[in-house]
C-alpha positions in Angstrom: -38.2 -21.4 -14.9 -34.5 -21.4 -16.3 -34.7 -17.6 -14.7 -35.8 -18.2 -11.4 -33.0 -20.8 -11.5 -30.6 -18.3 -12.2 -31.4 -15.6 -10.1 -31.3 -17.8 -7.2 -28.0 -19.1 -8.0 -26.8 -15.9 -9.0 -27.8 -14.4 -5.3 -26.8 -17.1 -3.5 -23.1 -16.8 -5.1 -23.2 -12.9 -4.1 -24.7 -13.8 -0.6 -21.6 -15.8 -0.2 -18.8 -13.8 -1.5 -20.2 -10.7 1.0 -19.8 -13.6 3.8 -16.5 -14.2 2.8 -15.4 -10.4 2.4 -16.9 -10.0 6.0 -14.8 -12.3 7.6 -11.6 -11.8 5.5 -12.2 -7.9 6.5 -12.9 -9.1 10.4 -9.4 -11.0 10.6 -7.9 -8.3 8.9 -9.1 -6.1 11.7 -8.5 -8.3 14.7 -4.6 -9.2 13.3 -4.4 -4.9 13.1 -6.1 -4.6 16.9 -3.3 -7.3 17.7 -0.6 -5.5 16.5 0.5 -7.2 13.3 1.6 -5.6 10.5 -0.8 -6.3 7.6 0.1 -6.2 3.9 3.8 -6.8 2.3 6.7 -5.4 3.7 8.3 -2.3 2.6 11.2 -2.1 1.3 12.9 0.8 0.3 14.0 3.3 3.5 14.0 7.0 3.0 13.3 10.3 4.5 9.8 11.3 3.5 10.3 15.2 4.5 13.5 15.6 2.6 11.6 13.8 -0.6 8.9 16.5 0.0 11.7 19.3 0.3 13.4 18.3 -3.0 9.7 18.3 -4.8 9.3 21.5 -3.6 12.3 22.6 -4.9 11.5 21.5 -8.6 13.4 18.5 -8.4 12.8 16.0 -11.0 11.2 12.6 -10.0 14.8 10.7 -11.2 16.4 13.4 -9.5 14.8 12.5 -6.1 15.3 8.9 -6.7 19.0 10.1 -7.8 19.6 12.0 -4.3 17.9 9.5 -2.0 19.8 6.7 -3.5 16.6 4.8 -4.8 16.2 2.7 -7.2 13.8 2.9 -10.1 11.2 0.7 -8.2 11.0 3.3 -5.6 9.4 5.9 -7.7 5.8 5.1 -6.6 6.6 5.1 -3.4 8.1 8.4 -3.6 5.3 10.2 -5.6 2.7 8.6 -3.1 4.9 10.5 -0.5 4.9 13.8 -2.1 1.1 14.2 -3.9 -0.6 13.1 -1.1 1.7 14.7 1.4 1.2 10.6 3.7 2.4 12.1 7.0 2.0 8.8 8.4 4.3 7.0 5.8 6.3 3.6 6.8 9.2 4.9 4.8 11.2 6.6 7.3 10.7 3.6 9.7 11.2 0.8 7.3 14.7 -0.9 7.8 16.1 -2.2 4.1 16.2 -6.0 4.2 19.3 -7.3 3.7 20.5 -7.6 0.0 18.3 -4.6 -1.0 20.0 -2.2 -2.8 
């Protein structure tokens, strides 16, 4: 009995986190169709074609970070830019906040 007890428990818990991933993924969708910008704000501005150019050049990662006048924290933004080749990368568009190196 203690595993019929269980599994019905257990399933009702999963029924319930799908419902809530369903509507967490719904709003997410409706804010996007109404133009908001979802997710947390970039901050670090650079040219993603030049970063690409100076990869393809042998440029070290540092050395990148170095030319583009990055800072450290930018590196994963920078290798996400060149190994995946993200064309449609917020980068060039982002405006550093004020106080941002």
């Amino acid at each position: 009995m203690a595993e019929l007890v269980t599994s019905l428990l257990s399933w009702s818990a999963k029924q319930e986190h799908l419902r809530i991933s369903d509507r967490t993924k719904a709003g997410l969708a409706r804010a996007r169709a109404e133009g908001k910008v979802v997710g947390r704000q970039r901050i670090y501005a650079f040219d993603p074609d030049t970063a690409r150019l100076l990869r393809t050049r042998g440029t070290s990662w540092r050395g990148i970070l170095d030319r583009l006048g990055l800072p450290e924290e930018a590196l994963s933004s920078v290798r996400r830019v060149c190994q995946k080749g993200d064309t449609k990368s917020q980068a060039a568009v982002t405006q550093v906040p004020e106080g941002v190196p």
